[in-house]
C-alpha positions, 0 to 999 in steps of 0.5 A: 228110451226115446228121445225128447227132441228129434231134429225136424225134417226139411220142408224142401230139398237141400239144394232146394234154396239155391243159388241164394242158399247152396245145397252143402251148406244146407246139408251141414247146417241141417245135419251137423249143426242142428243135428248135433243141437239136439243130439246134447239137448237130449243128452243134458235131458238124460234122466230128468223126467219132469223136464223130459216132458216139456215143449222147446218153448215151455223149456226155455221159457223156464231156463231162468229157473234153473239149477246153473249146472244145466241151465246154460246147457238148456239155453245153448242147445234147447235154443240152437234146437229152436231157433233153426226149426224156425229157420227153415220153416219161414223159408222156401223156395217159392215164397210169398215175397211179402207179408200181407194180412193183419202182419202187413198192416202191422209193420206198415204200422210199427215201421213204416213200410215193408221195405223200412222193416227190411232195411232196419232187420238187415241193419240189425243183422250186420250189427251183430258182433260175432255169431247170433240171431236176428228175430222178428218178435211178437211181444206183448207191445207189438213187434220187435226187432231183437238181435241175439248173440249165440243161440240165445231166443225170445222165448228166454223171455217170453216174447216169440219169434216168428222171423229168425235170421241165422248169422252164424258164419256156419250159415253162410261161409262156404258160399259167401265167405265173410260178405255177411251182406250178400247173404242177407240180402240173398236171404231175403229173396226165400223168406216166405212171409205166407209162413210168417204170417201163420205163426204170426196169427198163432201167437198174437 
């Protein structure tokens, strides 16, 4: 039987980030970590074909429904499984360095600035205990800026993420070891705000 959920090619080469992502690490975060995601995210879908038929989105969008037995297996897995595919799509190594459009009007509108936006979201990111998220998010009120622990998404509920900021060691430790703040600000400089705001026009 086919798999539900494949883990999504790169849009880039694995050495394509660098200096400010390193090929090993992109190599063993895509392959492992993603990989492994949704290698279990398939292995709880055993079986289960109402669910089987399901996109990422409509799958977590439900979770809270679910039966305890493989409601946080969903979340776990089904939400690593998102939350990186949209990590490595709004990132590139020839970015647009800052958003423009209806999503540049609003966050000038909703932060201030662009480099207010920046310094709240890296704020957010080094406030994070442990492992987690960072997500630019549409809501029905706006944007926000929403931290999440693990692998936890704001389609949990209900809101989608069109910025996410890994901020799991594995994400950055091989190069920059425990200086979370180099990394973000290093991130900063493959964000491709065109992407972001594609999926920002999509959802809004």
């Amino acid at each position: 039987m086919e798999k539900n959920f494949k883990l999504p090619d790169l849009p880039y080469s694995y050495s394509a980030l660098e200096p400010y992502i390193d090929e090993k690490t992109m190599m063993i975060h895509h392959q492992k970590h993603h990989g492994g995601y949704v290698e279990k995210l398939n292995k709880i879908l055993e079986g289960k074909e109402e669910l089987g038929k399901l996109t990422i989105e409509q799958l977590l969008g439900g979770a809270a429904e679910l039966s305890g037995d493989i409601r946080q297996g969903i979340i776990n897995f089904g939400g690593g499984h998102a939350n990186h595919s949209l990590f490595w799509e709004i990132m590139n190594p020839k970015p647009q360095k800052e958003p423009d459009g209806k999503l540049g009007e609003m966050i000038n509108s909703e932060f201030g600035s662009f480099s207010q936006f920046k310094e709240k979201f890296s704020e957010k990111a080094m406030s994070l205990f442990g492992s987690g998220w960072v997500f630019l998010e549409v809501t029905k009120g706006g944007l926000n800026i929403k931290r999440h622990s693990f692998q936890n998404t704001p389609l949990l509920s209900g809101n989608v993420p069109i910025l996410g900021l890994d901020v799991w060691e594995h994400a950055y430790y091989l190069k920059y070891q425990n200086n979370r703040l180099s990394y973000i600000e290093a991130w900063w400089n493959v964000v491709d705000w065109k992407r972001v705001g594609e999926i920002f026009l999509l959802n809004s």
